[in-house]
C-alpha positions as CSV (number, residue, x, y, z in Angstrom):
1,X,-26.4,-20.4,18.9
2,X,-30.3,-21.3,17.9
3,X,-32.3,-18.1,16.1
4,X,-36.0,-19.3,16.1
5,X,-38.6,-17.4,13.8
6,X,-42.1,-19.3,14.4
7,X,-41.3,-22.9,13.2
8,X,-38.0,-22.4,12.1
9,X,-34.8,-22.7,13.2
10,X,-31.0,-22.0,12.4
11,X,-28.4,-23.4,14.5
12,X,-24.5,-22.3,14.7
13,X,-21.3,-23.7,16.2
14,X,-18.0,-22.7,16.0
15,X,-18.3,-19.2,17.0
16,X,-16.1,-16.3,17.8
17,X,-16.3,-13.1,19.3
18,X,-13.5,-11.3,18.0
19,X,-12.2,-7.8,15.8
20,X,-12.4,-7.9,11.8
21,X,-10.0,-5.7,9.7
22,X,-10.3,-5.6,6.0
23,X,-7.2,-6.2,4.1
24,X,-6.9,-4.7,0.5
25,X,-5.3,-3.1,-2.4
26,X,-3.7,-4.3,-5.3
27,X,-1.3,-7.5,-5.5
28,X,1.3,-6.7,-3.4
29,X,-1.7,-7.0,-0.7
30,X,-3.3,-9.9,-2.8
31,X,0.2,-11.7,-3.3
32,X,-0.3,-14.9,-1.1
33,X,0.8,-16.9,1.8
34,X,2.5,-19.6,-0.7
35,X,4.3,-16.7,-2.5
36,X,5.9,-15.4,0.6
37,X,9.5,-15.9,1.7
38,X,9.8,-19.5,3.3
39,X,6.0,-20.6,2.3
40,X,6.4,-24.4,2.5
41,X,7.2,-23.7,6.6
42,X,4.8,-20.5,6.9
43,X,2.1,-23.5,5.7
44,X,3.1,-26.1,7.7
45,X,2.9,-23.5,10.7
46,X,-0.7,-21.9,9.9
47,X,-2.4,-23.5,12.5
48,X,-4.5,-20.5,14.0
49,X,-8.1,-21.6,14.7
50,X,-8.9,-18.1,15.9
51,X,-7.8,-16.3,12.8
52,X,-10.7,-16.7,10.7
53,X,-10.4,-15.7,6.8
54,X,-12.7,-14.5,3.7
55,X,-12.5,-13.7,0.4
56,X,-14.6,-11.4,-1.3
57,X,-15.1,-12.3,-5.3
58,X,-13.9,-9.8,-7.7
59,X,-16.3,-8.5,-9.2
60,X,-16.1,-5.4,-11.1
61,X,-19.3,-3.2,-12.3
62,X,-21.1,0.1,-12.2
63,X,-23.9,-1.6,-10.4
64,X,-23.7,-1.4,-6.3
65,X,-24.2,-5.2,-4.8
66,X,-25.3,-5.6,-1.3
67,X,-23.9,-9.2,-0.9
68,X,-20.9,-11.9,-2.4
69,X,-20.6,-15.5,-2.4
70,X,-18.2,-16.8,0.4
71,X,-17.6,-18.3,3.3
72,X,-15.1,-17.6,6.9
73,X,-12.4,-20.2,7.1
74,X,-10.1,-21.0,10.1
75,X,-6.3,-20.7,9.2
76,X,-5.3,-23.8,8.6
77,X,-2.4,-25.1,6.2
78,X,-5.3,-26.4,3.6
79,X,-6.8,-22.1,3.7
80,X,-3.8,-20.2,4.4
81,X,-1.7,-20.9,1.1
82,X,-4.0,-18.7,-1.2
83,X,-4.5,-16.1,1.3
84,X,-3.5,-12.3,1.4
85,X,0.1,-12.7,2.5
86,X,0.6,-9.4,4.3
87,X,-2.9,-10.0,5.8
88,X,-1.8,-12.9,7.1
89,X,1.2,-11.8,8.9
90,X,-0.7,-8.9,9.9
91,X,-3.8,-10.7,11.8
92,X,-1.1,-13.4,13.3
93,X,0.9,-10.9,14.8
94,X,-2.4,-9.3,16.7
95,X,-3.6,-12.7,17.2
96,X,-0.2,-13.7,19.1
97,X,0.1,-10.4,20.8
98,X,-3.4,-9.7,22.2
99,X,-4.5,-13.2,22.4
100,X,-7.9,-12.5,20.4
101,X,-9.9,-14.1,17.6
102,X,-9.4,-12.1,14.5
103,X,-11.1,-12.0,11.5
104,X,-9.5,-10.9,8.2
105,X,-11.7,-9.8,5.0
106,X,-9.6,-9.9,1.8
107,X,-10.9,-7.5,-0.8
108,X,-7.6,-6.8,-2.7
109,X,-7.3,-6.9,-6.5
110,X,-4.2,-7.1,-8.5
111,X,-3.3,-4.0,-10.4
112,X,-6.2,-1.9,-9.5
113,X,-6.2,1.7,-10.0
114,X,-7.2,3.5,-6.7
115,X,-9.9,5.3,-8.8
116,X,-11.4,2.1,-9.0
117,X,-12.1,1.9,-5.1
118,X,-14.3,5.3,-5.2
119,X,-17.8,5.4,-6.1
120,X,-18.5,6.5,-9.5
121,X,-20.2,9.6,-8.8
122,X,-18.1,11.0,-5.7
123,X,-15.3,11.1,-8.9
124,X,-17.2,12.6,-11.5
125,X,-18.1,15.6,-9.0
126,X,-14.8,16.3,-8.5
127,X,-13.1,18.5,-11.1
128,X,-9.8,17.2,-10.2
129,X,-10.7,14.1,-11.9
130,X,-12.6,15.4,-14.9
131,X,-9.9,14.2,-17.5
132,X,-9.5,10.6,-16.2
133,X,-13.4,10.0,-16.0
134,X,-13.6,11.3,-19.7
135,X,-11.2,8.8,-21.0
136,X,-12.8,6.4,-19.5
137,X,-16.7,7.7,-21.1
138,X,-14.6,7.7,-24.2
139,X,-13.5,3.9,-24.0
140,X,-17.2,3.2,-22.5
141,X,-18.6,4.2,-25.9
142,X,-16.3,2.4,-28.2
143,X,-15.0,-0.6,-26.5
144,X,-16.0,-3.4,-28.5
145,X,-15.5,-6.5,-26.3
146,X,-15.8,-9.3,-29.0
147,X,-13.9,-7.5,-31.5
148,X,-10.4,-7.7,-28.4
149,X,-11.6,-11.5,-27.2
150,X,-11.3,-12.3,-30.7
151,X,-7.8,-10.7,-31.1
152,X,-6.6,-12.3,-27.9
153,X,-7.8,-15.3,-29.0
154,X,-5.9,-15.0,-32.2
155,X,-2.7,-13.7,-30.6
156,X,-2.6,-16.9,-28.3
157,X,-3.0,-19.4,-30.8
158,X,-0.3,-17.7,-33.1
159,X,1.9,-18.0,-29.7
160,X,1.1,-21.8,-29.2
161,X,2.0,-22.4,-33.0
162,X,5.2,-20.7,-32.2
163,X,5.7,-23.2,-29.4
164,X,5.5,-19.7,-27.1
165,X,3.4,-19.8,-23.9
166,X,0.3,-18.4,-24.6
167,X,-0.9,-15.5,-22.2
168,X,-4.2,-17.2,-20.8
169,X,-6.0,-14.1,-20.9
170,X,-9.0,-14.5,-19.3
171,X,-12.0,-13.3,-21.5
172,X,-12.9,-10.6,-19.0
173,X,-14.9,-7.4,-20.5
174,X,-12.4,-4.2,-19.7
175,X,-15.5,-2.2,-18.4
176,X,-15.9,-4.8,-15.8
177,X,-12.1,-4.6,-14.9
178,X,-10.1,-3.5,-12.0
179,X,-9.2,0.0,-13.5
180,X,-12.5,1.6,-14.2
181,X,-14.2,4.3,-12.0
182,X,-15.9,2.7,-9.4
183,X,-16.2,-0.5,-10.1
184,X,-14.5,-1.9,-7.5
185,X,-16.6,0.4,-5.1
186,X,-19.4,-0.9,-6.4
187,X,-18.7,-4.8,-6.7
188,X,-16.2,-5.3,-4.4
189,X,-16.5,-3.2,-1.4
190,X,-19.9,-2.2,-1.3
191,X,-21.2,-5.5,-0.4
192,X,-19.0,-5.4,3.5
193,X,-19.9,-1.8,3.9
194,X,-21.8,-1.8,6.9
195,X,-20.4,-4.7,8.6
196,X,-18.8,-4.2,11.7
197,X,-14.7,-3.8,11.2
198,X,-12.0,-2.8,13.3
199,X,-9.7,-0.9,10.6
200,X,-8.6,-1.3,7.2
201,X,-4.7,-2.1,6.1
202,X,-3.9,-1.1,2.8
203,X,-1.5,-1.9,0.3
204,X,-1.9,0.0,-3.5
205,X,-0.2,2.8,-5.4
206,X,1.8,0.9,-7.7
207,X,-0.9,1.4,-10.5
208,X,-1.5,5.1,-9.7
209,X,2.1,6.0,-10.0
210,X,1.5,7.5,-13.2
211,X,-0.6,10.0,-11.6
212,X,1.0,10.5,-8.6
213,X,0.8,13.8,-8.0
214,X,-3.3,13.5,-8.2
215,X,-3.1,10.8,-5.6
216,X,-2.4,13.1,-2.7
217,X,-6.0,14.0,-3.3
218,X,-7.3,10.8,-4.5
219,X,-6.6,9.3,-1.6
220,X,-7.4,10.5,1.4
221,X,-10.6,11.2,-0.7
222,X,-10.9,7.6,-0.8
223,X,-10.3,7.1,3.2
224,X,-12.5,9.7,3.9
225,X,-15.2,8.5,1.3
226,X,-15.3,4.7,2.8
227,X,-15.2,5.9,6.6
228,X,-18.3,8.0,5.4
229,X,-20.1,5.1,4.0
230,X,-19.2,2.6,6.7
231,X,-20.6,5.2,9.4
232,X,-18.4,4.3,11.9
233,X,-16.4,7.0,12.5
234,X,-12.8,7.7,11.6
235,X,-12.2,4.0,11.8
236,X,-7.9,3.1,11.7
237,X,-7.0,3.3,8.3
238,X,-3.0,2.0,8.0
239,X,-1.3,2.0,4.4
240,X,1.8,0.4,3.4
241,X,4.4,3.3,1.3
242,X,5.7,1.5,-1.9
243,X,8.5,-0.7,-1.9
244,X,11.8,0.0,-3.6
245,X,11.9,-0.8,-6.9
246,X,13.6,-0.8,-10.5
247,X,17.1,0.1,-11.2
248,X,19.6,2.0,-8.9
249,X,21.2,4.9,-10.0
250,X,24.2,6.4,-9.9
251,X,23.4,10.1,-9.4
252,X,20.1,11.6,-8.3
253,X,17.5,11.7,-11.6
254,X,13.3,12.3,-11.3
255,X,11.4,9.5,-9.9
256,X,7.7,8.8,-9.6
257,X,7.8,7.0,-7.7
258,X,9.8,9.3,-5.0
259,X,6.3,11.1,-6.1
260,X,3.8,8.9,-5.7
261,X,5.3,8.0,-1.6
262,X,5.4,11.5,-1.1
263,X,1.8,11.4,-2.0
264,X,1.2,8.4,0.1
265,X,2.4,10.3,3.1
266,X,-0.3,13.3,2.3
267,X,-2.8,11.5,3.8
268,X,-1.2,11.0,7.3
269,X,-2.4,14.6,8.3
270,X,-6.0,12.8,8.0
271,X,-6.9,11.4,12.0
272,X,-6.5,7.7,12.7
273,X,-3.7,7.0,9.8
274,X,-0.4,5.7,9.4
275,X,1.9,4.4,7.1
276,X,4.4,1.4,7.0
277,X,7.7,2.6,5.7
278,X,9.4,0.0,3.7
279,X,11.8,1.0,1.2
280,X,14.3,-1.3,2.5
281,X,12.5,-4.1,1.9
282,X,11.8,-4.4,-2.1
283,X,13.7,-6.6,-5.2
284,X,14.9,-4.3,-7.7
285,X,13.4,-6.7,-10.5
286,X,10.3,-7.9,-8.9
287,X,7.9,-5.1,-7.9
288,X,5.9,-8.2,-5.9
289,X,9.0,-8.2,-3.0
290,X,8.4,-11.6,-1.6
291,X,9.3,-10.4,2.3
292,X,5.4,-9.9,3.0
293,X,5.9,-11.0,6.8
294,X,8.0,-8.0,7.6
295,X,5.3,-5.5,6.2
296,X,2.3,-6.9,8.3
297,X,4.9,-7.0,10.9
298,X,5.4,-3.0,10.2
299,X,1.3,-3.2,9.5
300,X,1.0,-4.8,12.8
301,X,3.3,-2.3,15.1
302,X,0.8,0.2,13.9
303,X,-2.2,-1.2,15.2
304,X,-0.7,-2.3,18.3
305,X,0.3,1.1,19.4
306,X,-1.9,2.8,18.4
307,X,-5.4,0.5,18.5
308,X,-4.5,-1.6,21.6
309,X,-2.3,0.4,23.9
310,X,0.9,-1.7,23.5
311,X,3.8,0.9,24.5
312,X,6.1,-0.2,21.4
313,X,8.2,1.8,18.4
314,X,5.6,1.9,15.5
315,X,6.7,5.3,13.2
316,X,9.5,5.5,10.8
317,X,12.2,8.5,11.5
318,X,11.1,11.3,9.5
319,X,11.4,14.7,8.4
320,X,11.1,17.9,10.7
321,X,13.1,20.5,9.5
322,X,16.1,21.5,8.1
323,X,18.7,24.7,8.8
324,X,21.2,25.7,5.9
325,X,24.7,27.0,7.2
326,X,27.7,27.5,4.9
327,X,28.2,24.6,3.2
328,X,26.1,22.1,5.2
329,X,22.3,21.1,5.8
330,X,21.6,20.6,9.4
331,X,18.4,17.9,9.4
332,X,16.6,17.3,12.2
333,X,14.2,14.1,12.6
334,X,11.2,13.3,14.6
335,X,10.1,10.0,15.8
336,X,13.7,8.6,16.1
337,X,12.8,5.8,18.5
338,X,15.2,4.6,21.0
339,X,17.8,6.6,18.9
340,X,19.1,6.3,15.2
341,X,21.3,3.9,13.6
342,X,22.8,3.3,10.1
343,X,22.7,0.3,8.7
344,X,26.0,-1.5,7.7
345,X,28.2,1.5,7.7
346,X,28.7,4.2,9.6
347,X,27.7,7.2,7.7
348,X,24.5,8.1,6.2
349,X,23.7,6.9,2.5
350,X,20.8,7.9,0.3
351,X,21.1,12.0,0.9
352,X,21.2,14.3,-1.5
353,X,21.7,17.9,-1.6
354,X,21.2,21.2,-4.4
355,X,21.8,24.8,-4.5
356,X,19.8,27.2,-6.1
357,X,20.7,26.0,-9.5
358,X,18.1,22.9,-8.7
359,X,21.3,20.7,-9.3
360,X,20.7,17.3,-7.5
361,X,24.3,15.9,-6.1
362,X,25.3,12.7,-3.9
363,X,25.9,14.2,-0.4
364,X,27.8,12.6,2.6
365,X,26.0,12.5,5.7
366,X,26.8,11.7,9.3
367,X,24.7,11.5,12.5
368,X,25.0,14.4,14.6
369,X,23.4,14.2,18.2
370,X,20.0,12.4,19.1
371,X,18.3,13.2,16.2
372,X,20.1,15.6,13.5
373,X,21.7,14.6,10.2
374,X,25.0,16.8,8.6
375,X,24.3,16.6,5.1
376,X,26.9,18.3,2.6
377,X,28.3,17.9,-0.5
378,X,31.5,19.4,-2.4
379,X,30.1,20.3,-5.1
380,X,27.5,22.3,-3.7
381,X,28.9,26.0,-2.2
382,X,25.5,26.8,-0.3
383,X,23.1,24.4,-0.2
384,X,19.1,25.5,-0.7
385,X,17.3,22.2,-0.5
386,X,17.9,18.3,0.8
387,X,16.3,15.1,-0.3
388,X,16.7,11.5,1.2
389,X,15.7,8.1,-0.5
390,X,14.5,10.0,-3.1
391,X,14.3,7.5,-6.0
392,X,12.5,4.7,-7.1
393,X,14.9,2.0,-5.9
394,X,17.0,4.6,-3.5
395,X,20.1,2.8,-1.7
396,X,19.7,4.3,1.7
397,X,20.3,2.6,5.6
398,X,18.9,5.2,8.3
399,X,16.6,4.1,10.5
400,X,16.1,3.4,14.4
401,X,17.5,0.8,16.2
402,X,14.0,-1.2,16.6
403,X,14.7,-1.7,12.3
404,X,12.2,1.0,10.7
405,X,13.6,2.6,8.0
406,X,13.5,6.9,7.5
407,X,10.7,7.5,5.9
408,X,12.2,9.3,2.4
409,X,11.3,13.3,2.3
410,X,12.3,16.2,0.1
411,X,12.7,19.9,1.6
412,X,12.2,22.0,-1.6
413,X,8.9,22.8,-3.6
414,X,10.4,22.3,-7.0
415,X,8.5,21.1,-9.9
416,X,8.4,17.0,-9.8
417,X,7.3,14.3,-12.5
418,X,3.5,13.7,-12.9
419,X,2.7,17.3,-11.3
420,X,0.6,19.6,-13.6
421,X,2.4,22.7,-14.9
């Protein structure tokens, strides 16, 4: 292609008509290709000249920018090692299935607070966030960036006299960091904002787990605040639910983490959403779990479905409703697939049930039917409420028979960790 202006000229070759989807989040969405389960043969593989990929810089400011310094690349085993991992897997799986160049934009940034990814001033008129935008005008005015390079610097070189690895800290200002209000908005994403884009897969949450309850507003602020500035509509906006993750435990204790993917879930009710389930996939003691071709797999299903008229399973069992008689919690599910299945044993695992003393117990479960669950414990006479998967690293095996997990729920309204009082 030639585009003339007078006496000048550009010429390009190489190109693709094709579908874009931006890919970002924190690390789990940034973790790459080479850090993936079986990398050295995922490399050797990534020969896909119709998957192109780019990288936006991070850059994080107050100050919107309107462009970025990078280039497309074809996937290739010399590009795809550093690249979004989960993107990856995502784009191949369209790209095998539909047969279709695709084009992946990586804008993900490892631990960023989803605060972060909303413009500075859609926050501060929001009185839900009026404490977190104050701490942040409190470190504003006293952060004294030379004062903490010099400390890190010192810290390191005490470590390297130690013999210790040093932490290699890069000298990076904490105001233009991943973590405060708006800056990635304003350095990160606002320079693709307008270009034409399929959907957005997102991976993030880990960070905001702290302030889980807030993200059931934070977020679908967020969706609704890019689809707004991109002006195309309620463009598909697919999230991946956080992994599993930490220590199991014995009984049933508060988790933020149960929280924060109850949050998560909130923002299905906005139009063109949906969330990959996958809290059989994580590692206990690595909250990076290194099984990212599943998830775009799960990311992929999605899109398929839903975006290109494949007739396939794409939604985790999940809650409907729930009938209390005698001793036992009838649940009924939704969106069972072909039909249910537990994994490895016969019965249901990861249920737990509570009277009206707000006692949490280990219940039995069994399958009953197409798409009910018998939930009941002994120690529970008459049973008010029922949770499932509800901890940070639950041990749970219901799902459907095409392999997607039950999506974790809870049936009471009780007071949870992280939720003002």
């Amino acid at each position: 292609m030639t585009i003339t202006a007078g006496d000048e000229s550009l010429s390009f070759s190489d190109i693709l008509v094709g579908v874009e989807w931006v890919c970002s989040g924190q690390s789990n969405m940034k973790q790459s290709v080479g850090q993936s389960h079986n990398a050295a043969l995922e490399i050797l593989a990534a020969r896909y000249p119709k998957i192109r990929i780019i990288s936006v810089p991070q850059v994080g400011t107050q100050e919107l920018q309107d462009d970025f310094i990078g280039e497309w690349a074809a996937i290739a085993p010399e590009t795809a090692p550093d690249f979004s991992a989960v993107g990856y897997y995502f784009g191949r799986q369209l790209h095998q299935t539909l047969n279709m160049p695709i084009g992946l934009i990586d804008t993900a940034w490892g631990g960023s607070a989803a605060e972060a990814w909303v413009r500075r001033d859609v926050l501060e008129a929001d009185p839900k966030y009026a404490d977190y935008i104050a701490q942040w005008k409190e470190i504003e005015a006293t952060f004294d960036f030379e004062k903490e390079r010099a400390k890190w610097k010192a810290e390191d070189a005490e470590r390297k006299a130690a013999g210790e690895e040093t932490l290699g800290r890069p000298p990076r200002n904490l105001l233009s960091g991943q973590h405060r209000p708006g800056n990635l908005y304003a350095g990160v994403l606002h320079p693709i904002i307008g270009y034409p884009i399929r959907g957005v897969v997102w991976y993030q949450g880990e960070n905001n787990a702290v302030r889980a309850w807030n993200y059931r507003n934070l977020f679908p602020l967020m969706i609704s605040h890019w689809r707004e500035q991109w002006q195309q509509g309620d463009f598909p906006f697919y999230w991946v639910q956080l992994a599993d993750y930490g220590d199991e435990v014995a009984e049933p204790e508060p988790s933020d983490w149960a929280v924060m993917r109850e949050s998560q879930s909130y923002s299905l009710k906005l139009p063109n959403t949906g969330q990959a389930v996958i809290c059989d996939v994580g590692e206990g003691r690595d909250i990076h779990p290194r099984n990212k071709q599943e998830v775009g797999k799960r990311l992929a299903r999605i899109a398929l479905a839903r975006d290109y008229g494949k007739d396939i399973v794409y939604q985790s069992p999940s809650f409907d409703s729930v009938k209390f008689k005698g001793k036992d919690a009838l649940v009924t599910f939704k969106d069972t697939g072909i039909r249910r299945y537990t994994f490895d044993v016969r019965d249901a695992v990861g249920f737990a049930i509570a009277g009206k003393d707000q006692v949490w117990h280990n219940a039995q479960a069994r399958l009953i039917g197409a798409n009910r669950v018998k939930v009941w414990s002994e120690n529970v006479e008459e049973p008010v409420a029922v949770r499932y998967a509800w901890a940070d690293n639950p041990v749970v095996n219901l799902q459907n028979r095409e392999g997607l997990p039950a999506a974790p729920f809870r049936t009471d309204d009780w007071p949870v960790p992280t939720q003002p009082q």
